[in-house]
N, C-alpha and C positions, 0 to 999 in steps of 0.2 A: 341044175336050176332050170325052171324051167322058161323057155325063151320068149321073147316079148320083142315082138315085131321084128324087121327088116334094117341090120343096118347099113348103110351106104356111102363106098369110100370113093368110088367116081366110076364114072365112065368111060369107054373106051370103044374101038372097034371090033367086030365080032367077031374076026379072026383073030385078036389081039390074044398070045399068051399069054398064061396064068400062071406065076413061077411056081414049082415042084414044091410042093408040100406048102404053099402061100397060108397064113394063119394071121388073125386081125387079134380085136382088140378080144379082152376080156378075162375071166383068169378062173379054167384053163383057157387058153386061146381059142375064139372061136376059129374056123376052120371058113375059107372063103370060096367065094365059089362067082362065077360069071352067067349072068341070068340074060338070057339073047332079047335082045329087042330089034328086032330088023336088021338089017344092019352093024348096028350096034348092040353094047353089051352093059349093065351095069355091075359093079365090081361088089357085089353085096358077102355079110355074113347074118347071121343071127346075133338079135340083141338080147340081151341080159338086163332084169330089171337093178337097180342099184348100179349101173355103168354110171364112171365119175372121171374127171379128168385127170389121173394121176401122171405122172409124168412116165410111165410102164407102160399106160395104153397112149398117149401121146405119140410117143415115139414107135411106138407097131402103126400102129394108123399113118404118120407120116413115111415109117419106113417103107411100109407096102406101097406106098405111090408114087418113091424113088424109084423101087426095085421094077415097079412095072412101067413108068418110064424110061426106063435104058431097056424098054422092049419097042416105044413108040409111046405117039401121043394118050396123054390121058387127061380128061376135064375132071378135076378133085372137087370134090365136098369137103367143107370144114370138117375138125373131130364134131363127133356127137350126133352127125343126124342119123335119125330113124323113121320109115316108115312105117307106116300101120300093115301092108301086107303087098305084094309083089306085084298086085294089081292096080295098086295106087302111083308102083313105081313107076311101072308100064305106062299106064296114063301119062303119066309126066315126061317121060321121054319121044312118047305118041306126040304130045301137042308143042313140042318146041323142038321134034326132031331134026330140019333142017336148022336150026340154031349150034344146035350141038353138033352137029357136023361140019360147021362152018370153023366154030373152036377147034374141035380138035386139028383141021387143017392145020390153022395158025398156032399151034402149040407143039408142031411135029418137029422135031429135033429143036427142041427151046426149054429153059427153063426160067425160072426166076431166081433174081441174085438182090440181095436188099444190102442196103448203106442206111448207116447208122449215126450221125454226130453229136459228141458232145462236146460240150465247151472246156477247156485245158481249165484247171482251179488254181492254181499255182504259180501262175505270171503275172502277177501284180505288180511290179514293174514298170514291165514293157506296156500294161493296162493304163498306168498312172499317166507316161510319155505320153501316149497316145489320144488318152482321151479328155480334152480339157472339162468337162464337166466333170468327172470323179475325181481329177486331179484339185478343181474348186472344192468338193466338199470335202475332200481329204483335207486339205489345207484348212477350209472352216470346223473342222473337227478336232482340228487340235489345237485351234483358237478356242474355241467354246468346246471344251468334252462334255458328255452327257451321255445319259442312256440312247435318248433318241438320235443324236447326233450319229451315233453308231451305230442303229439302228437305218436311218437312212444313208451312211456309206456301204453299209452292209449290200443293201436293195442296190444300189448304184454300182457299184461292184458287179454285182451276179448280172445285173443290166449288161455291162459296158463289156463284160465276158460274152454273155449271150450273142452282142451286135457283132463283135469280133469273130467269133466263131462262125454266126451267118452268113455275114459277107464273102468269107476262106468259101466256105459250102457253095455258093453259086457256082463258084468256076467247075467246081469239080461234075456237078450234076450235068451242066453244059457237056463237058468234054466224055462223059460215059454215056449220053445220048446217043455221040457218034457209032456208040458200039452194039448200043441198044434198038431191038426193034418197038420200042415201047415204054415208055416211065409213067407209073401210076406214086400220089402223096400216099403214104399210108396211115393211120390213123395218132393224133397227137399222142407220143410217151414223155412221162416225167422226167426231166433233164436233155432232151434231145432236143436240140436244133434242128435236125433233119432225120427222116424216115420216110421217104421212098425206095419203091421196090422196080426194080430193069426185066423186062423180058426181056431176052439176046439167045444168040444160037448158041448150041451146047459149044461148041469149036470155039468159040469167044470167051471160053471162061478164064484161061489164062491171061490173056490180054485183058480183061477188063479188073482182072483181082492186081497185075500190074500196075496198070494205071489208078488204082485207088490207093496201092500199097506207096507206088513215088507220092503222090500228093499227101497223104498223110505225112510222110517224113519230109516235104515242103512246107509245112504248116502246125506241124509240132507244136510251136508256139502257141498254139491258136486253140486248137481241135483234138480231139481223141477221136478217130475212127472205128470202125467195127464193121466187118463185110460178112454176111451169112448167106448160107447159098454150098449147092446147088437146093432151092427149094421146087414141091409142087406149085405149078403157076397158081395159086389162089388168087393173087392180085388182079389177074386177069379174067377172068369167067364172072358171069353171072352168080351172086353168091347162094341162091340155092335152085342150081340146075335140075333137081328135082324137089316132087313136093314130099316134105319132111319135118321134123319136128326136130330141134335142137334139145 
């Protein structure tokens, strides 16, 4: 098939190795290669018209910027961009090239580690004690039954879980700052009380999946956790370090 522009999985330093037989997205795999910029290098392959996000090239695209992270820093592109041709890419590393080297500084032996909360579903109870206003329509709901009446115990509910849950979540964020060089909010997902992402040094990864692991089994009642990581720092960089097209 034939190839259709430039695509670009990050950046890196110009001495930075290219692991042995390194192949990106596409299917067969394109074949990747490091195109020198000064300095610096960007981690390009060739793109394919009809590239989609399946979960196949997903995970090549993310692989390849683990794999060449545990060689040193590297500033990642989202999946999917492409440039139009190598001289466009150049441009764009030319006019923010001390920016980019400022990043990769601070991304050298780091990664990013993302926390995830939801609200526990199942403790209605301990929901009821606790919270006197769902406790009130609880009570007026089985004074007056009705569609809407349970209707709005329903909303009051998922509320008074929600507030429970956010509250448990402060502490926890507070105390993995300590560990953190850095906490960016990440963008709102459906059911989640919290989704921020940590930069921390690689050496800290232990210690902070620790410390997330005791506070989830302090809060059981409360929260469902979920810790993802080790990722490419995305959260941290400028989101398109070159000019490109999604």
């Amino acid at each position: 098939m034939t190839a259709s522009g430039i695509y670009v999985y990050g950046i890196v330093g110009r001495s930075h190795p290219l692991p042995a037989a390194a192949v990106g997205v596409g299917e067969p795999p394109a074949t990747v290669r490091l195109l020198p910029a000064d300095d610096l290098a960007v981690v390009v392959s060739a793109a394919h018209p009809g590239l989609r996000a399946r979960r196949r090239d997903l995970m090549a695209h993310q692989g390849l910027l683990m794999t060449l992270a545990e060689a040193g820093p590297v500033l990642p592109m989202r999946f999917g961009m492409v440039a139009p041709d190598e001289a466009t890419v150049l441009a764009g590393i030319a006019a923010h090239h001390s920016e980019h080297v400022a990043v990769l500084e601070r991304l050298d032996s780091r990664v990013e580690m993302n926390i995830k909360i939801t609200p526990v579903q199942d403790n209605l109870a301990a929901l009821i004690r606790e919270d006197p206003l769902v406790r009130r329509i609880r009570e007026e709901t089985r004074r007056h039954p009705s569609y809407e009446a349970n209707v709005r115990l329903g909303e009051a509910v998922a509320s008074g879980l929600r507030r429970r849950a956010t509250a448990a979540a402060a502490g926890l964020t507070a105390e993995l700052a300590g560990i953190a060089d850095d906490m960016r909010p990440g963008p709102d997902v459906e059911g989640c009380v919290l989704n921020v992402s940590f930069l921390m040094p690689r050496r800290e990864e232990g210690r902070f999946r620790g410390v997330a692991e005791r506070f989830a089994a302090d809060h059981d009642d409360r929260l469902e956790l979920r810790v993802t990581g080790p990722l490419p720092c995305y959260s941290f960089v400028a989101p398109e370090p070159v000019p490109a097209r999604a």
